[in-house]
C-alpha positions as CSV (number, residue, x, y, z in Angstrom):
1,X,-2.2,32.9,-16.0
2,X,-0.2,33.6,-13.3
3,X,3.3,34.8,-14.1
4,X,5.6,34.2,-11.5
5,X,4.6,32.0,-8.5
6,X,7.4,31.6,-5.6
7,X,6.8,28.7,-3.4
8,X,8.5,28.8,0.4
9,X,10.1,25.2,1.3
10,X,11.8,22.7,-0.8
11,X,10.5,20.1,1.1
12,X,8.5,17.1,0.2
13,X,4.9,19.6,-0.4
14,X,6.7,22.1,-1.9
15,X,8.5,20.0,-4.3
16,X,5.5,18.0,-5.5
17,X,4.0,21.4,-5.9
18,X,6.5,22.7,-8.2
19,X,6.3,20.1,-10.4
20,X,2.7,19.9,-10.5
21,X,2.6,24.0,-11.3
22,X,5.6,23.3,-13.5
23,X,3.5,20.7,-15.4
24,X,0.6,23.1,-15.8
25,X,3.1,25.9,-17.3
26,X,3.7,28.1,-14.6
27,X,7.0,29.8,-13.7
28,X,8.0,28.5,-10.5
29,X,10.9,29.6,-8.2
30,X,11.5,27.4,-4.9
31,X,13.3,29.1,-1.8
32,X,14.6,26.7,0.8
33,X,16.1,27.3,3.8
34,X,18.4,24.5,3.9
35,X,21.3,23.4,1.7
36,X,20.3,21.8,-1.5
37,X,20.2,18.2,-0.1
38,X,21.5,16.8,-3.1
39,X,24.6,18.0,-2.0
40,X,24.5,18.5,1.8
41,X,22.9,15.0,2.2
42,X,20.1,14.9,4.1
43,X,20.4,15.2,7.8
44,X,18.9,12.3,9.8
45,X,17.9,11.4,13.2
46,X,15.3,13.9,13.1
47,X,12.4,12.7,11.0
48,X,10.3,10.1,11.6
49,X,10.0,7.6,8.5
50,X,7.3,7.7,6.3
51,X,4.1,5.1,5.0
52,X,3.0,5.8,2.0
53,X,-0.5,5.1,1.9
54,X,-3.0,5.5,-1.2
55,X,-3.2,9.2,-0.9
56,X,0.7,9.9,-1.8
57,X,0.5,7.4,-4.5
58,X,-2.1,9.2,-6.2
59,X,0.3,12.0,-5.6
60,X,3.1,10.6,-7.1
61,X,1.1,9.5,-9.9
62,X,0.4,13.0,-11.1
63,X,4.0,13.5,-10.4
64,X,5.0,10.5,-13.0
65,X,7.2,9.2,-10.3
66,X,5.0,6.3,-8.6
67,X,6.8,3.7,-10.5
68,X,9.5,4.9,-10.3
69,X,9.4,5.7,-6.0
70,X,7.6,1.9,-5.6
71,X,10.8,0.4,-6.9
72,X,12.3,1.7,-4.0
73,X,9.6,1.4,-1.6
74,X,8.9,-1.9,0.8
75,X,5.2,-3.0,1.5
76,X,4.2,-3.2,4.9
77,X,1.2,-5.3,5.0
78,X,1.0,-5.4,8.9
79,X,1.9,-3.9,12.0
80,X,4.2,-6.8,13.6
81,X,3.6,-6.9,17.6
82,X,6.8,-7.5,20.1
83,X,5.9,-8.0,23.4
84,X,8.2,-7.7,26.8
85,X,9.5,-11.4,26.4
86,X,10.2,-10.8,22.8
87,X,7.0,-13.0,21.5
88,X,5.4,-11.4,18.2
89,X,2.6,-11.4,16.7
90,X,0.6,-9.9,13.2
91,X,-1.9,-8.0,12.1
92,X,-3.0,-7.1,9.0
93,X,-3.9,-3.4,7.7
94,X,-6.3,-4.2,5.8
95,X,-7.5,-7.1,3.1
96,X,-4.7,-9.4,1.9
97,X,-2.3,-8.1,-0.4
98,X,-3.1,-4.1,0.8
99,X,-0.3,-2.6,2.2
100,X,1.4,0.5,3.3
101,X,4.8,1.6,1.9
102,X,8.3,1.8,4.0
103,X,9.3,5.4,1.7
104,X,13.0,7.2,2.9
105,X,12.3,11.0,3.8
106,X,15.3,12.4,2.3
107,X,15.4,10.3,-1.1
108,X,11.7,11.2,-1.9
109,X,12.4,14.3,-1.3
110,X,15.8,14.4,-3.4
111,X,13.6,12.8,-5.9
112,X,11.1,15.4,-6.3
113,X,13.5,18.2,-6.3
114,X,15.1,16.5,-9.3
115,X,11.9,16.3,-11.5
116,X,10.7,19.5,-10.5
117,X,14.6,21.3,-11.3
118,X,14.4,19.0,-14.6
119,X,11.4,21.4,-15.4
120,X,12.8,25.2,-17.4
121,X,10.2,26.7,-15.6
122,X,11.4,26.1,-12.4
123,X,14.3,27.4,-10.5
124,X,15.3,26.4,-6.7
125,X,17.4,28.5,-4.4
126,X,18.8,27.3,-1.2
127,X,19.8,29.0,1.7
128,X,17.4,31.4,2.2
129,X,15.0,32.2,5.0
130,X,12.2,33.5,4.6
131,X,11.9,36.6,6.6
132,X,8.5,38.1,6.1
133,X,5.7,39.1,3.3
134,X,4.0,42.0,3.3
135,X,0.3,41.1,2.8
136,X,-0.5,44.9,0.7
137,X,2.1,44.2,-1.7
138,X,2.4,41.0,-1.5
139,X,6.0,41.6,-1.4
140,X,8.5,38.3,0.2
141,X,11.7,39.0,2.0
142,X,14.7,37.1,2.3
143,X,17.7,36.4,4.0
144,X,20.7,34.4,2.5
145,X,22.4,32.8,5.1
146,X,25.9,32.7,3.8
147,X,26.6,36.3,3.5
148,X,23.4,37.9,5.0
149,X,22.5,39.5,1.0
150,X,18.5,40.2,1.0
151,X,16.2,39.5,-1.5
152,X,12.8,41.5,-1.9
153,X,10.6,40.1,-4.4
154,X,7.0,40.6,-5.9
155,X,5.6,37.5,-7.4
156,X,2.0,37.1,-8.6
157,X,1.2,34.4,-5.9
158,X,3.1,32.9,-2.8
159,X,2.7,29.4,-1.3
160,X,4.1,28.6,1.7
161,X,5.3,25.1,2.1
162,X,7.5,26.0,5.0
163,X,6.6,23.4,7.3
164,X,5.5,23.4,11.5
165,X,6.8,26.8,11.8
166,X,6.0,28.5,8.8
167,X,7.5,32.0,8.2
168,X,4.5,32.2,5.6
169,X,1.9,31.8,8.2
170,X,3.7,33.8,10.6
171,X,2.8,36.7,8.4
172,X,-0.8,35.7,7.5
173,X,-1.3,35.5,11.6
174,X,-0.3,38.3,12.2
175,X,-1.7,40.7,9.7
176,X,-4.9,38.7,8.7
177,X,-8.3,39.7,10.6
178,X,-10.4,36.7,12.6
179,X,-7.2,34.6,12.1
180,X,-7.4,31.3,14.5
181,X,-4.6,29.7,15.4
182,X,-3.6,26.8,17.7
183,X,-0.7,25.1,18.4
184,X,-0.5,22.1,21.3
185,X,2.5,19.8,22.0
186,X,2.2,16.3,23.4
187,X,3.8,15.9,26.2
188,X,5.9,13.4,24.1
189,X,9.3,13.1,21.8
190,X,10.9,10.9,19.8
191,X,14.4,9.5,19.0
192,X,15.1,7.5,16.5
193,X,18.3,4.7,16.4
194,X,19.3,2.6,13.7
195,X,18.8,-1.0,13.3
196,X,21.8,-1.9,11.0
197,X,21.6,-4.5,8.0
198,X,23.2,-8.2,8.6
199,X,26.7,-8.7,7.2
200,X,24.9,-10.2,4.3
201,X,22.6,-6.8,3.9
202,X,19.9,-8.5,4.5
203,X,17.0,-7.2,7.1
204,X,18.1,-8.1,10.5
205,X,13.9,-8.7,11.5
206,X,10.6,-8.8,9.5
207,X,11.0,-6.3,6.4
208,X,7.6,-6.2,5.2
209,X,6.0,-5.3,8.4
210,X,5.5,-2.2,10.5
211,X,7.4,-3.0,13.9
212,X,5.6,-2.3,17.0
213,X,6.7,-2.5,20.6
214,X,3.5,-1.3,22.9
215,X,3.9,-0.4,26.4
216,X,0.9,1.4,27.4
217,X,2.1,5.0,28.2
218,X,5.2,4.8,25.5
219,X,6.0,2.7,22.8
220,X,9.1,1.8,20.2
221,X,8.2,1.6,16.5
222,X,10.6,0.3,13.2
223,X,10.6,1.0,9.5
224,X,12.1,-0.8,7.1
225,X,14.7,0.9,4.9
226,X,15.7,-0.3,0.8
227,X,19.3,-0.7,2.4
228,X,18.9,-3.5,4.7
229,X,18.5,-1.3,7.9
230,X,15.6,0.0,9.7
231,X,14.5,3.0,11.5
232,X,13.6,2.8,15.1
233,X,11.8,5.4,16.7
234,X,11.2,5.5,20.3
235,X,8.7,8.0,21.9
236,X,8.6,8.7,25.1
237,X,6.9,11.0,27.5
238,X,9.7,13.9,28.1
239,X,9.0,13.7,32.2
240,X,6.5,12.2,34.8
241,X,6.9,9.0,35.9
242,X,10.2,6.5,36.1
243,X,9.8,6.1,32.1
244,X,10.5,9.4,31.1
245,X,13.6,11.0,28.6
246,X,14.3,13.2,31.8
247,X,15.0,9.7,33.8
248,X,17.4,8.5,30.4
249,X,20.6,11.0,31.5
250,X,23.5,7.8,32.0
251,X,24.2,4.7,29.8
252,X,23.3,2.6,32.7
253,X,19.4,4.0,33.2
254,X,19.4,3.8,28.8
255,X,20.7,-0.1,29.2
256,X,18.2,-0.6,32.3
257,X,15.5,0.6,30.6
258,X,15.9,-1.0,27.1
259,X,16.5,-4.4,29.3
260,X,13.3,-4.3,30.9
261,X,11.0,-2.7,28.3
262,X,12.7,-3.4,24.7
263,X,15.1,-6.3,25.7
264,X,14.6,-7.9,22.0
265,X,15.9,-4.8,20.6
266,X,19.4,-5.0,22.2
267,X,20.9,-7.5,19.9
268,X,19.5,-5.8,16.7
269,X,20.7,-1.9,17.5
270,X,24.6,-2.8,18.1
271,X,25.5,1.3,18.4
272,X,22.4,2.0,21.1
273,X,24.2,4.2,24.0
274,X,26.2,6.3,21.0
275,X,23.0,7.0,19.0
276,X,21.1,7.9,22.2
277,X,23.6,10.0,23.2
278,X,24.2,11.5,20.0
279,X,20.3,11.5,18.0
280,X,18.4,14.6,19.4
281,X,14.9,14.5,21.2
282,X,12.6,16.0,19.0
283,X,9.2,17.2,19.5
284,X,5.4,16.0,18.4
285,X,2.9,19.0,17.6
286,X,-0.5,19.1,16.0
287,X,-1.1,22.6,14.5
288,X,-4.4,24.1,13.3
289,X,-5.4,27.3,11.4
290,X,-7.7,28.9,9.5
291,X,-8.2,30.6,7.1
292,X,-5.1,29.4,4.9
293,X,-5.0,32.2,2.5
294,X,-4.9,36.1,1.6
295,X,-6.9,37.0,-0.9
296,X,-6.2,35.1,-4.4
297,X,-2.1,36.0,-3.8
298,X,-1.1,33.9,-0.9
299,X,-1.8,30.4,0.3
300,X,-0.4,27.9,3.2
301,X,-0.7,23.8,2.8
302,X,1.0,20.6,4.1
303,X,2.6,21.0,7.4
304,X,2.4,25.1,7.2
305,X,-1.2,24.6,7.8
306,X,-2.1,21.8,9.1
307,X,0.7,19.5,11.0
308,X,-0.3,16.3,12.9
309,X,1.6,14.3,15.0
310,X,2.6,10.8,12.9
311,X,0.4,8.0,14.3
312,X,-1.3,7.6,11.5
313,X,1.0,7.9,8.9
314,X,-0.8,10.2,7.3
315,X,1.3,13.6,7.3
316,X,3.2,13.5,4.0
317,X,-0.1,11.9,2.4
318,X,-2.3,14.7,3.7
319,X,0.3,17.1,2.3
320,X,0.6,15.2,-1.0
321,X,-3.4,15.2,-0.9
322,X,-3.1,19.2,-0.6
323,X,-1.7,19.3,-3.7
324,X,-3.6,16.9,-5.7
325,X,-6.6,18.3,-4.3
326,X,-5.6,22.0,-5.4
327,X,-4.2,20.9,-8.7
328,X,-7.6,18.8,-9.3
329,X,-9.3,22.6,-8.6
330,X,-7.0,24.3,-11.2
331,X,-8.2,22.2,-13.6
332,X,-12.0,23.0,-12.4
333,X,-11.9,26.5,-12.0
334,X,-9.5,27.0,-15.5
335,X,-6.8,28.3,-13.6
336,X,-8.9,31.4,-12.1
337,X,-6.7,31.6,-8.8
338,X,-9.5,34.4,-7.5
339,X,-11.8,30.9,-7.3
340,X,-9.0,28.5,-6.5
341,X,-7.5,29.9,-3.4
342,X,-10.8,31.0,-1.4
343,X,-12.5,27.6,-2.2
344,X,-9.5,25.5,-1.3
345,X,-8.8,27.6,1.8
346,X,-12.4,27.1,2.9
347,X,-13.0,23.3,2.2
348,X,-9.4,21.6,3.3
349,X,-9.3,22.7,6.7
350,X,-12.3,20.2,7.7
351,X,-10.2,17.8,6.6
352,X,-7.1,18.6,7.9
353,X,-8.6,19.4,11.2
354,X,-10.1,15.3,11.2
355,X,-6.8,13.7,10.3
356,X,-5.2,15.8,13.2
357,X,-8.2,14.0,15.2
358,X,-7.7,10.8,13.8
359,X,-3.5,10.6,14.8
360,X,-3.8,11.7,18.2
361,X,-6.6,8.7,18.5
362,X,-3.8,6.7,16.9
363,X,-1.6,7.3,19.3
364,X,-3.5,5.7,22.0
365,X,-4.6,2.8,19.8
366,X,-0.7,2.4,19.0
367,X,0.8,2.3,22.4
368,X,-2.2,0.7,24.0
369,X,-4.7,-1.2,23.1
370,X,-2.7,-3.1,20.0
371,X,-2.0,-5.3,22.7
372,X,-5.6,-5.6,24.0
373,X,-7.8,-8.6,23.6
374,X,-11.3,-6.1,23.3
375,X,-9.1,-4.5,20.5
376,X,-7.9,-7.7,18.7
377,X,-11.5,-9.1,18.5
378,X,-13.0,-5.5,17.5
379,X,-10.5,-5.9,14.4
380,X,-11.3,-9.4,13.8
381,X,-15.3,-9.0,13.7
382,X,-14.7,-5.6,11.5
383,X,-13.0,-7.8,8.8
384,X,-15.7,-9.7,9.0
385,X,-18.3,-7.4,8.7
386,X,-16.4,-6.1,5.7
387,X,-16.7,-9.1,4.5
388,X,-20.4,-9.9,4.4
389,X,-21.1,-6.4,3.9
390,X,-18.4,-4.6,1.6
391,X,-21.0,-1.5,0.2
392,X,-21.9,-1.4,3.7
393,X,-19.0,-1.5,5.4
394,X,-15.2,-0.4,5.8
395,X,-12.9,0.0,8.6
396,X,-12.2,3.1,9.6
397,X,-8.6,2.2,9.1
398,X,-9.0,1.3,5.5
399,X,-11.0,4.3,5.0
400,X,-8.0,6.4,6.1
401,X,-5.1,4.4,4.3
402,X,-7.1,2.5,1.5
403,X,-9.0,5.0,0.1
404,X,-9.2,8.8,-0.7
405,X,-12.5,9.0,1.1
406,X,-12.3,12.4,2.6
407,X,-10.9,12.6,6.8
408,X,-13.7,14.7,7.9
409,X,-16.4,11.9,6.6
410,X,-13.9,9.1,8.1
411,X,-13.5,10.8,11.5
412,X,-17.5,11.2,11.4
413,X,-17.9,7.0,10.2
414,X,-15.2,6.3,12.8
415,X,-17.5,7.9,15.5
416,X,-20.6,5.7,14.4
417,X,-18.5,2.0,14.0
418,X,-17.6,2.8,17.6
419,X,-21.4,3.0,19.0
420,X,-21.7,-0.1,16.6
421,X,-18.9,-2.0,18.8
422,X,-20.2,-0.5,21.7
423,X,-23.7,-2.1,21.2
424,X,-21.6,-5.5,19.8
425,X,-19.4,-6.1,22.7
426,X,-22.8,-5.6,24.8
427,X,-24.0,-8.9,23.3
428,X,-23.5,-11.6,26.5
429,X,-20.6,-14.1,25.5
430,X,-19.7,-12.5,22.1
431,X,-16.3,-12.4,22.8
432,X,-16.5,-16.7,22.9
433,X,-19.2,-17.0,20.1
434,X,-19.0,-13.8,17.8
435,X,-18.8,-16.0,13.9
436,X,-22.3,-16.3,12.7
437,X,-24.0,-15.0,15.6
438,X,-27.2,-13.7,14.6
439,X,-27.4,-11.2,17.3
440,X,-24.1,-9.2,15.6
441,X,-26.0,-9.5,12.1
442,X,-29.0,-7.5,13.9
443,X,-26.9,-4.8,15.7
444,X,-25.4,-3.8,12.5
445,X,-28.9,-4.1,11.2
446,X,-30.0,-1.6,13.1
447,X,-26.8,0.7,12.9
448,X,-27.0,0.8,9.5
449,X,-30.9,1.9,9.8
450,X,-30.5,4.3,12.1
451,X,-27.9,5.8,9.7
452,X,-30.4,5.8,7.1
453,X,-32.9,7.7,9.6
454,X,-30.1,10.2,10.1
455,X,-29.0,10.8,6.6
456,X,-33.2,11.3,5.7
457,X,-34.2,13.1,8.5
């Protein structure tokens, strides 16, 4: 066994982490570069909410903390649709009664650093950045950042857990032969505002639904919160064109454009001009590496190694899958880290790489086409194909959310159900007579033998 393991980032990966390695026996020390946010509190108007969808749970199940994390979480079983005159509509993730979870950033992640701290064999220490690590001797430096003291430590194994811009894979980049690296931002941030509680603490709109308001090249979304309130978050492109953040400089353009675009928003987010004002811009990058390790001493996951922009949902569940996945391989390989690393490094990435796929996509099917007839009815005949044919048969959105099937074979399904549609909406008039119209019932016929041609062949 390992000796001493040191883990970069107290966030919501590393934490899980800890307490998974912690349950296993390993000693464990966390370094954070924050304050310990049980103390600080945790700093918002930065971080997008989170859905937990079936992949954390499983997480938190080898945590122990799923029951006690759905007590505090709110099912979402829809995405609720608010048009420019304010009329709404629903639809459903997935069959009745599925749902994602409404989960608060900062209290998960308080949550996991208690249980892992509860553990003797792990100790966190915040404050520190990460400076670099020296790949020969797998030697970690650190900075404190109240009085400048450095640390220089040589632990058995190091993961980094240090999110977007990773001080972990910094070092692997730049001392690692054949190490590929990209990094692309959308042209896109985000701002969140706060959609306050009633005076009787009650939500002030739907709580059990995922609030969308779609307009094409930009869109608003809100998450519910245990406290009443929700969190809005508005992305935006950052310039080009008249809706831009670089055209939202005055409380007049801010009003004008929340009239014209949100205008059933208004009475619901009293403080909108100060948290505007006030809430930074933040940015929306999709980053992608391989390999993920040195040797069988140091190893990247979660947003370190693979982060995705949040149209999906899936970024903290993809983290939270790292570790289950890695922990599942702990188990299989008996703890032989010389096996673990190497064959986590080389399968995940697929994976990761997919779900990255699979947001952007999300993106466009979020600001855009929620709103568009092809799209409703596509949705409405999947259901129903699900329905006559569940072996057969599952939305690529269930298959995301709804199951741990993994992203790479879900990006690669997604692909076929859209030549499916394709040959569907070719059908003359199946947009007025789609039910029990035997012409559907061949074309997925013949997609699902051609899929059995490919699969033999």
């Amino acid at each position: 066994m390992k000796e001493h393991i040191i883990i970069v980032g107290a966030g919501l990966v590393g934490s899980l982490w800890a307490v998974l390695l912690a349950k296993r026996g390993y000693k464990v020390n966390v370094y954070e570069l924050r304050d310990d946010p049980r103390a600080a509190g945790f700093l918002g108007g930065r971080s997008i909410n989170l859905a937990m969808s079936d992949r954390g749970w499983r997480a938190m199940e080898k945590a122990g903390i799923k029951d006690k994390i759905r007590k505090v979480a709110i099912p979402m079983y829809g995405r609720r649709m608010h048009d420019e005159e304010g009329q709404l509509t629903f639809q459903p993730y997935g069959e009745e009664g599925q749902a994602i979870y409404s989960v608060s950033r900062g209290g998960l992640n308080i949550e996991l650093i208690n249980i892992a701290d509860a553990h003797e064999n792990v100790q966190f220490h915040f404050g520190y950045r990460c400076l670099e690590v020296d790949l020969d001797t797998n030697t970690i430096y650190f900075e404190r950042h109240t009085d400048g003291k450095r640390l220089e430590l040589r632990p058995d194994l190091i993961f980094g857990t240090d999110g977007a811009f990773s001080a972990v894979r910094r070092s692997l980049m730049m001392n690692t032969r054949n190490f590929n690296y990209s990094q692309s931002f959308l042209n896109y941030g985000y701002k969140e505002v706060n959609i306050p509680p009633l005076k009787d603490g009650t939500h002030a709109i739907d709580k059990n639904a995922l609030h969308i308001w779609p307009r094409g090249r930009f869109m608003m979304i809100a998450l519910p919160n245990v406290d009443g309130s929700f969190t809005g978050t508005l992305f935006l492109p950052y310039e080009g064109g008249e809706e831009a953040f670089e055209n939202l400089q005055t409380d007049e353009q801010v009003m004008g454009f929340f009239r014209k675009y949100f205008a059933d928003s208004i009475p619901v987010i009293p403080d909108l001009l100060e948290e505007f004002r006030n809430n930074p811009t933040a940015s929306l990058v999709t980053i992608r590496c391989n390999p993920w390790h040195h040797q069988d001493k140091v190893l990247i996951m979660g947003d370190a190694s693979h982060a995705i922009v949040p149209f999906y949902g899936q970024g903290m569940n993809s983290g939270f899958e790292d570790c289950t996945i890695l922990d599942e391989m702990v188990e299989a390989f008996d703890g032989d880290w010389s096996k673990i690393i190497p064959a986590f490094s080389k399968s995940r990435p697929a994976d990761a790489d997919a779900i990255a796929d699979l947001a952007l996509r999300n993106f466009v099917e979020m600001r855009d086409k929620v709103a568009d007839p092809k799209f409703l009815l596509r949705k409405e005949i999947a259901a129903h194909l699900h329905k006559k044919y569940p072996e057969d048969f599952l939305p690529l959105y269930s298959q995301v959310t709804f199951s741990h099937i993994p992203y790479s074979r879900a990006l690669q399904e997604g692909v076929r159900q859209d030549q499916l549609f394709e040959q569907i909406f070719s059908i003359e008039g199946v947009e007025h007579n789609w039910q029990d119209n035997p012409q559907i019932d061949r074309a997925f016929r013949q997609w699902k033998s051609d899929a059995h041609i490919a699969v033999s062949g």
